[in-house]
N, C-alpha and C positions, 0 to 999 in steps of 0.2 A: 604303468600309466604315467605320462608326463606331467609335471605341475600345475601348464596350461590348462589341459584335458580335463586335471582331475577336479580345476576350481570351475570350467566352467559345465560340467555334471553336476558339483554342487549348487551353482545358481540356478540350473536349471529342475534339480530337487524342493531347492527348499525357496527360493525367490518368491515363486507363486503361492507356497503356504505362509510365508510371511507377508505377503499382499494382501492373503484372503481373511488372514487374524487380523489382519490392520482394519480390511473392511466392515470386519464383521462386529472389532470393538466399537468401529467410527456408528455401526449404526447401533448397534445395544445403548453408548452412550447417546444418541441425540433420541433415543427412544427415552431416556431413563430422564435427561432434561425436558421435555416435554410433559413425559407425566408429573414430575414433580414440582414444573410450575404452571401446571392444570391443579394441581391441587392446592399450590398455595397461592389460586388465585394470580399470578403472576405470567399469566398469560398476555402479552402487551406488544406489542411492536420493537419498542424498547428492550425489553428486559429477554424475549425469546429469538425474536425475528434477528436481529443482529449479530448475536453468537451463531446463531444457525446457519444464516447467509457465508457470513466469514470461511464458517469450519467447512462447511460446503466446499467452499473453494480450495483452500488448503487441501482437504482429503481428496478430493476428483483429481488436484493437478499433481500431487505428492503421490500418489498413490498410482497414477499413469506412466509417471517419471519411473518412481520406482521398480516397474514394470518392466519399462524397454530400458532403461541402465540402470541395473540395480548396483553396480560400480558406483555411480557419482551420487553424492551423499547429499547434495538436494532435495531429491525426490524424499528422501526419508525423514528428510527435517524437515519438509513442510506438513507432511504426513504427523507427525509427533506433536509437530503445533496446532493441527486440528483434534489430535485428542486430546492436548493441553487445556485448548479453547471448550471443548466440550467438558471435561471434566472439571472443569473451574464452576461452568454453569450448570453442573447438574449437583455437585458439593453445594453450594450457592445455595440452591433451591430449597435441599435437601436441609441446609444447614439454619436454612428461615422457618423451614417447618418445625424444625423440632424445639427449637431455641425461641423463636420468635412468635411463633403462631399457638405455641402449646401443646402439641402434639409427644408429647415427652413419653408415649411407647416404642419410638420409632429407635432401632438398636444404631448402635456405634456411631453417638453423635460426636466425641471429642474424635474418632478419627479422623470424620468426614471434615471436620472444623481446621482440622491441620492440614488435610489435604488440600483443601481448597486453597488454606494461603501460601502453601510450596506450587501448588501448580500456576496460581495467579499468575507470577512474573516469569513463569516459561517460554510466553511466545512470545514474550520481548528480547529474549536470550535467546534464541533458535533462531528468528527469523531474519539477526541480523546478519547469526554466522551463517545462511542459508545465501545470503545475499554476498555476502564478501566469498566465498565457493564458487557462485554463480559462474561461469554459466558449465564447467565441465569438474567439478571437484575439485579443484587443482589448484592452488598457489603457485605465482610465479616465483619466487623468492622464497630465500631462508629466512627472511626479516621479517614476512609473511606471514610463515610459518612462527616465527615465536609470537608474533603481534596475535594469533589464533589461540598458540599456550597461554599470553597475559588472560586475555578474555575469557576462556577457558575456567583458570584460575581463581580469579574474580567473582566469576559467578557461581564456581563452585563454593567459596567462601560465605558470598552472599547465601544462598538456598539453606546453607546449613544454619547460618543466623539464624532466619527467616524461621526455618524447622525447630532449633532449640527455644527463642521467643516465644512459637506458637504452642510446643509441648508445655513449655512452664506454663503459660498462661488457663490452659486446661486440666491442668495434674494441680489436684485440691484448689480449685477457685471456681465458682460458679463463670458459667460461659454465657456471655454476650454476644449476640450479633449483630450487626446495622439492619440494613433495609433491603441492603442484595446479599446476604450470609455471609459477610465478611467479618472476622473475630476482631472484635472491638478493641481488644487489649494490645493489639497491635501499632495500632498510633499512639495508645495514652497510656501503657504501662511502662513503667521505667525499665530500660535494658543495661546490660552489664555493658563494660566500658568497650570489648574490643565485639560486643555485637553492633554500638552505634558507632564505631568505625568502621565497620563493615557495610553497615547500611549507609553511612557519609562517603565511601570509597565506591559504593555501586551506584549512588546518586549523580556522581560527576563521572562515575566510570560510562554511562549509558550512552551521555550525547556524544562523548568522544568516540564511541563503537561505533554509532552512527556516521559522524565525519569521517572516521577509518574508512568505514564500508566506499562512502560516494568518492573518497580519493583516490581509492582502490581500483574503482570504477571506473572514474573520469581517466586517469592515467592508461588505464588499459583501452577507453575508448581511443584516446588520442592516439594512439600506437600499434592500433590492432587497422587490419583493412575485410575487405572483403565479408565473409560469412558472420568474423565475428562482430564487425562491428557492426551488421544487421540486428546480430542477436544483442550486444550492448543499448542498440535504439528501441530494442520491444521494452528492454527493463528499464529505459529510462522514462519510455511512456507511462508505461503502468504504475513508476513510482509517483510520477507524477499526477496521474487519476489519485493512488491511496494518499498521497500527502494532501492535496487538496480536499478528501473526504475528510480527513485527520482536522484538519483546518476548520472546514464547515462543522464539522463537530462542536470544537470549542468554541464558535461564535457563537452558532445558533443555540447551545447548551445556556450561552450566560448571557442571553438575551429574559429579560422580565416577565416572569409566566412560564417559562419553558418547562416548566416539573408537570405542570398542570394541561398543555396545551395540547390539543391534539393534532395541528399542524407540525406544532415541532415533534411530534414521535413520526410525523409521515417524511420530515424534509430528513429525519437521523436514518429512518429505515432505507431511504435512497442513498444516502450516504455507505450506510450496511452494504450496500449493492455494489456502489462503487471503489470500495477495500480489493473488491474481487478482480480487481483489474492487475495488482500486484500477481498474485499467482496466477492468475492466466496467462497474462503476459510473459512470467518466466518459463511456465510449459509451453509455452507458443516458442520462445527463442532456444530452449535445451532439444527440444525435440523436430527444431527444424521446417516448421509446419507453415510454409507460404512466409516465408522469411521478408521475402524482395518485394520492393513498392512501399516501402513503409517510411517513408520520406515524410511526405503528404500528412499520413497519419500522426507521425511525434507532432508535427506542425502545428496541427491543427489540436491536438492535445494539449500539447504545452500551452500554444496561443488559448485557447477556453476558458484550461484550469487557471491562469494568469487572469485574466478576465475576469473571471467567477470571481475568484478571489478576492480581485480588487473591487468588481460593485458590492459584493457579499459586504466586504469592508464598512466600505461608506455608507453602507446602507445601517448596519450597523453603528456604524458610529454616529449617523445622524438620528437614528431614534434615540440613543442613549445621550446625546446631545441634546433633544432634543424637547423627552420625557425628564431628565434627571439633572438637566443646568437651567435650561429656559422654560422649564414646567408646563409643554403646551398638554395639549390631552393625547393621551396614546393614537384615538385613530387619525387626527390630524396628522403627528409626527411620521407614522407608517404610511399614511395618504403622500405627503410630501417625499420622503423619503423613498420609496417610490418611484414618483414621478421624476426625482433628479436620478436614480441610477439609468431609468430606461434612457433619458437624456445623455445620459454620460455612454450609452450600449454602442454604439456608432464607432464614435471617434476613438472610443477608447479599444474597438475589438479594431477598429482599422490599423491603428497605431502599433498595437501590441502584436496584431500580427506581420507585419512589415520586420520590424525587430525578430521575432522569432524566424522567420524565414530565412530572414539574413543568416540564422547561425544552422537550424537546422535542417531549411530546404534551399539548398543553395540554388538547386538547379532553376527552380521558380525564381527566385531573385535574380539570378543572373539572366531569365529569361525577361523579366519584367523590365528588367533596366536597359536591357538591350535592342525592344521593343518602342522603350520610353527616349531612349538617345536616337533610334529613327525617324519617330515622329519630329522632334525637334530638328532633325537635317532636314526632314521634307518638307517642311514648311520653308527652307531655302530655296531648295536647290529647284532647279526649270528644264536642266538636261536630263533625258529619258535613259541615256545610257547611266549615269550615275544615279540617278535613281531605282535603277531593275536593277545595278550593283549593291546600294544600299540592301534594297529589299531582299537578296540574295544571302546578304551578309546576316541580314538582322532574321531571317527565317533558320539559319545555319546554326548561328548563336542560339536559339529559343527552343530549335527544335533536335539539331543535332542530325538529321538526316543525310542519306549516303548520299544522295546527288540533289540538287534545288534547279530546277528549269519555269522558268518566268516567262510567261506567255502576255503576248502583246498584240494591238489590233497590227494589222499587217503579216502576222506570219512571225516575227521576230522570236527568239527565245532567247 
């Protein structure tokens, strides 16, 4: 049997059994966070609904991917970061019970306690080498390739800090947890010299992975044509839905009240929703699925999230402006504040979306301008031959059609 032959009898043995273990821990685990934050109370929008949405996402598109290419290692690493995300939240829960709530028959609390803080920063570490792969496993370069080894490296460094910290801090010392099970001794115990280099080295190493990732991206956008750079605009959408979620997050999180608010757990849970735009988006582009027409859609994405963002802002910044410099009363300041984003909704989506078209629907821009340079001739011009010329030219330009015939009273075309 040839090499070929004989690896893909293997994938087709054992692919599907490691799909079905995947599926089957994805839901043991989001069964096991459930129950254990039904019992500690911790049933919330916040605390369940959001890890669940996310992991949702992850496991459906990681686990389809995996499926149909079990070759490109995407699929698998979004799959790893929904049971990351799961078992972070169900250690968590597990870990408030025992430690937090009192519950002290509940067996193998220091495991669970260390687990949770190794898997914590998993899907920060997976999802971005998931993204820098994107969209068929493959690096173009060898430079690529070692820049994968750094990262690699790094965080392999990191995890094991993180794991010896967290062992010391439960090997002979009473265990602490905050509010979401996370081991207290973590921020406020003293570490040995080359763990808080490790943790100073993974701190600045994280946003630089991310700039790695989007220059990775943009360069290949710039260079690639046809299919892939279809599939380059599904993941720059969908990054742009998560980043903007990301975004809303931190506003809406450190606005005044937010711990307590029940608005803010409904604007974060929408937010939950909108994460899911990242992994969709990539199963939408890896696997090919109505690829073309998606002009229109970044457009209209980018232009939103851009939007959002900036009334999200202001709006933002005028209650806290508003309650915290000029002391009016909160429901004044949100009354007003308010009132000037929907005033600013207009001008500022008109604006922003002109600009974004420019760059990412070009064909509308150049149709709108070519439209708009007509208008301005026909209001000159008086001869009917240059004008059904104009208008010929200017439908050609907008619309791109294989023949344009222009009909006129007389017969004329």
């Amino acid at each position: 049997m040839s090499g070929q032959a004989a690896r893909g009898q293997w994938r087709r043995l054992v692919v599907p059994g490691l799909v079905l273990t995947l599926a089957v821990l994805l839901l043991a685990l989001t069964a096991a966070l459930s129950v254990t934050a039904a019992a500690a109370h911790q049933v919330s929008i916040s605390n369940l609904g959001i890890p669940v949405e996310a992991a949702l996402a992850f496991a459906v598109v990681g686990l389809l991917v995996a499926r149909r290419q079990p070759a490109n290692p995407v699929g698998w690493l979004l799959a790893l970061t929904a049971v990351c995300i799961l078992v972070t939240g169900a250690a968590g829960e597990y870990a408030l019970l025992r430690y937090h709530l009192g519950h002290e028959g509940l067996p193998f609390g220091r495991a669970v306690v260390v687990t949770e803080a190794v898997s914590g920063p998993l899907p920060e570490i997976l999802l971005p080498v998931a993204v820098l792969l994107f969209p068929d496993g493959r690096l173009p370069s060898r430079r690529w390739r070692w820049a994968l080894r750094i990262i690699a490296v790094v965080s392999a460094l990191y995890l094991v800090s993180t794991f010896s910290r967290a062992l010391g801090a439960v090997l002979g010392h009473p265990v602490q947890v905050d509010g979401g099970g996370t081991l207290v001794a973590l921020d406020h115990a003293p570490a040995a010299a080359w763990q808080s280099a490790t943790q100073v080295l993974a701190a600045y190493s994280y946003p630089l992975v991310w700039l790695l990732v989007i220059v990775r991206q943009v360069v290949a956008w710039r260079r690639s044509g046809g299919e892939r750079r279809q599939q380059l605009k599904w993941l720059m959408s969908g990054a742009c839905v998560a980043g903007f979620a990301l975004v809303g997050f931190s506003i809406v999180d450190a606005l005044p009240g937010a711990a307590s608010s029940a608005a803010v757990q409904s604007v974060d849970n929408l937010f939950g929703l909108l994460l899911a735009a990242l992994p969709v988006s990539i199963g939408v582009a890896i696997l090919r699925y109505r690829l073309y027409d998606i002009d229109r859609l970044v457009s209209r994405t980018v232009a939103y999230t851009l939007v959002t963002g900036l009334l999200v802002g202001v709006y933002a910044g005028l209650v806290l402006l508003a309650t915290q410099v000029l002391r009016f009363s909160s429901p004044v300041a949100v009354a007003a504040a308010t009132l000037v984003a929907v005033a600013l909704l207009r001008p500022v989506r008109r604006r922003v979306q002109r600009v974004v078209d420019r760059r990412f629907n070009r064909a509308r821009y150049d149709a709108d301008a070519a439209m708009a340079a007509f208008a301005d001739r026909l209001r000159e011009a008086v001869d009917l031959d240059s004008i059904r010329g104009e208008l010929a030219s200017a439908v050609y330009l907008a619309l791109e059609p294989d023949r344009v015939l222009v009909w006129m009273p007389g017969g004329d075309q």
